[in-house]
C-alpha positions, 0 to 999 in steps of 0.5 A: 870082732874074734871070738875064740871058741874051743873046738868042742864048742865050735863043733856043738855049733856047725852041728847044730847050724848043719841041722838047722839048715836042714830044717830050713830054721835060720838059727843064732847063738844070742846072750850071755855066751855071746857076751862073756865069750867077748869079756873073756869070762868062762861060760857054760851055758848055750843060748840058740834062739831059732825061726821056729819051733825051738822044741823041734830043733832041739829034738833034731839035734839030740837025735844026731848025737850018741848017746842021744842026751834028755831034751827036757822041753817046756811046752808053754815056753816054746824052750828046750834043754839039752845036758851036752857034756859040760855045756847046757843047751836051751833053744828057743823059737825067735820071739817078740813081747807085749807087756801090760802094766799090772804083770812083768810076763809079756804076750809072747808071739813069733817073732824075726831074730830083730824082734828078739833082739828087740827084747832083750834087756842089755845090749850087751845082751842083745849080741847074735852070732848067725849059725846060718850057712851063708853067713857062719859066724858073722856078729849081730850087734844092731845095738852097739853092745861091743861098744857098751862092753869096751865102755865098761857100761850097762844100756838097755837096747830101747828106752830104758824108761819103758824097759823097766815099767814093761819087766822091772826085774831088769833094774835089779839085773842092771845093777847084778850085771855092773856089780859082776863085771864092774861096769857102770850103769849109763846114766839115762839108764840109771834115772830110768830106775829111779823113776820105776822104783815103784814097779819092783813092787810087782816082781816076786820075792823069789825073783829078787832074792835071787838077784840079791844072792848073786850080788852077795856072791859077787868080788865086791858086793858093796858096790851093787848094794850101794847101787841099790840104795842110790837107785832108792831100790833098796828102801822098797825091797829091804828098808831095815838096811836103808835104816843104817844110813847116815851119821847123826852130830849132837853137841859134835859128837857123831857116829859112824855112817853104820850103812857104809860101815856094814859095806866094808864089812862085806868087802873084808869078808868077801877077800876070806871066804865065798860062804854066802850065809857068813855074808850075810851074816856080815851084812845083818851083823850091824842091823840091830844098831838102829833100834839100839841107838841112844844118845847119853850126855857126856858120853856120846852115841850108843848101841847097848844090846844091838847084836841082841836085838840084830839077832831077833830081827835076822828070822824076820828078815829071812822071813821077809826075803824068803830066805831059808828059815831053818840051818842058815839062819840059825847060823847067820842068827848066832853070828850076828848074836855072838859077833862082839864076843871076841873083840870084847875080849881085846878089852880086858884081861883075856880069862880061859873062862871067857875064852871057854864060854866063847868055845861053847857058845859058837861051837863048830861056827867059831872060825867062821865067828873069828872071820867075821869079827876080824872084818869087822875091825875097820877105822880110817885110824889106822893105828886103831885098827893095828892096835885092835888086830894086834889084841885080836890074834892074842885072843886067837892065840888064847883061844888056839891055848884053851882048845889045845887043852879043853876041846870044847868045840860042840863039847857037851858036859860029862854028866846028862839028865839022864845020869841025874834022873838016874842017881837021884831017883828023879823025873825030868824038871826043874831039878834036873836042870840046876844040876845040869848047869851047875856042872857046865858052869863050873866046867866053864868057869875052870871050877872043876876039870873037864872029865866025867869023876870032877863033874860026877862028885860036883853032881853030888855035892849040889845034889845035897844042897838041892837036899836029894840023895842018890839012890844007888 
């Protein structure tokens, strides 16, 4: 098979295979730039694995380039990196691993190109092109990975049972891999994640967090998610996720399978946004429904207060996946808090109050707080769903209105603590407060105009109900 290089690449590759030679070191380009030079994805990143020292080569070939570009190596690794224009370069000396069942860090000893290949986790992954003079060019696939590709299919090159026991990381992989490219996983490969579940358990978080990031990033992430519940993954490493799963019927009235649900949601806001933390937020958006969840007679299900409840567990989640604990979680918390804000306004007359209040509170998020609740709207009723997107851009409108002429995006009222303190002689307390918020309530509530005069008389006149005089 063909593979189209650019020339720069092509020249980063004789200069290298030039030099290798030299050094009598065999040297091939392997993995991931191999695999999506055949998908045809664009791809930046250079693997050369070599027998040798991969440290040396790398030097050697930062030496016949002007500049001459940092090598930063890692001694411990045997790697080496190299920043070449738009490309980076890692080199690595041809390895074979060992692992033992309580770490996923292998025995690491040098190995032949077939030892390397051996180690690898996919066999679309396993693809070797050799930079070797004899033989430039010529494609390595002892493993059958451009059949695996053409099949749109995740294998691993030896027994799939042993490749996840030896380094389970490669079972979220699998499942990152086939929600990027859209394959499926081959089904051996798939029961032998299900049957090494318990080995993720030896895997960092950090580890994991990432490969849950890149899922989010992915066109469609519901499907790795699916795969992670189906895999039986998702109740080891993020049970409250598991906890939305399934419909329960009492007296045939039933809920929504609120996992499914939240999956939907995801897709939705994916088609809007590449935002990683306002996917999250629709992800968690629901999270707080299976604490909330009741069943009232003659009613039917209900999740009272679940966006309060989801809010005070979206901390605990970023805690727990090693998530960034401060901005972003502060903002994936106030979405999932305020994310039925809007869409209670479809349901009543839509007041300049309300719509004021919902400025206020979501500040400089309100669009993205619009983005969510908008994918939130999801119903196989699809009249349903055009009456509720229909109510929805009268709120947008109301809101684009109340904007227009209040500006209360990350507004602040008019008159501080500090102008209270001033005019009334007073130290900061419980006074100070009352006041304060009697002005921005009954600037909210359309009471009083939004400017410093409506706001500065309002401050005198609860003063006098509080029984303080100004003393200027």
């Amino acid at each position: 098979m063909d593979i189209q290089l650019s020339h720069t690449e092509l020249a980063i590759f004789k200069q290298i295979s030039s030099i290798a030679n030299g050094m009598n070191m065999p040297a091939y380009l392997i993995g991931g730039f191999v695999r999506d030079k055949i998908i045809g994805r664009p791809v930046k990143d250079i693997d050369i694995v070599c027998i040798g020292d991969g440290i040396d080569l790398a030097n050697a070939f930062a030496a016949s380039l002007s500049p001459k570009p940092v090598v930063a190596f890692f001694k411990n690794f045997g790697t080496a990196q190299i920043k070449y224009g738009d490309f980076d370069i890692e080199f690595v000396g041809a390895r074979k691993e060992s692992y033992h069942q309580e770490s996923r860090k292998p025995a690491v000893e040098v190995g032949s190109i077939e030892d390397d290949q051996n180690r690898r986790d996919f066999t679309m992954n396993a693809l070797a092109i050799s930079l070797n003079e004899s033989d430039f060019g010529q494609l390595i696939d002892p493993f059958e990975g451009i059949l695996a590709i053409q099949n749109k299919l995740i294998k691993t090159p030896l027994d799939p049972v042993t490749t996840f026991s030896d380094d389970p990381l490669r079972m979220l992989r699998a499942i990152r891999f086939a929600t990027q490219l859209g394959f499926e996983i081959d089904g051996a490969t798939f029961l032998a994640i299900i049957e090494n579940v318990h080995r993720v358990k030896i895997v960092s978080q950090e580890r994991i967090t990432d490969e849950l990031n890149k899922i989010m990033l992915c066109d469609k992430p519901s499907y790795g998610w699916d795969l992670l519940y189906k895999s039986g993954l998702l109740k080891v490493i993020f049970p409250q996720m598991v906890e939305l799963h399934g419909a329960v019927y009492i007296d045939g009235l039933g809920h929504k399978d609120n996992f499914y649900h939240t999956l939907q949601v995801l897709d939705n806001i994916c088609v809007h946004t590449n935002n990683i933390w306002l996917r999250w937020a629709a992800l968690l958006h629901d999270i707080g429904k299976p604490p909330t969840k009741k069943f009232e007679e003659g009613h039917g299900w209900t999740f009272h207060g679940h966006e309060v409840v989801g809010a005070r567990m979206v901390p605990k989640i970023f805690a727990q996946l090693k998530l960034p604990l401060h901005d972003s979680m502060k903002y994936v918390q106030k979405l999932v808090l305020l994310h039925l804000r809007p869409i209670s306004l479809t349901k009543e007359n839509i007041t300049d109050s309300a719509v004021r209040r919902l400025l206020f509170d979501a500040g400089n998020d309100i669009d993205d707080l619009m983005t969510l609740c908008a994918a939130d709207i999801t119903s196989k009723n699809k009249q349903k769903v055009k009456r509720f997107q229909q109510n929805f851009e009268l709120v947008k409108e109301k809101m684009m209105q109340v904007e227009a002429s209040d500006r209360l995006r990350n507004w602040q009222p008019p008159i501080t603590g500090e102008i209270v303190m001033e005019v009334f002689g007073l130290h900061p307390g419980k006074n100070v407060g009352i006041i304060k918020d009697a002005i921005r309530e009954a600037i909210l509530d359309g009471l009083i105009p939004n400017n410093y005069e409506a706001a500065y008389q309002y401050m005198l006149e609860k003063g006098e109900e509080l029984n303080l005089k100004p003393i200027k």
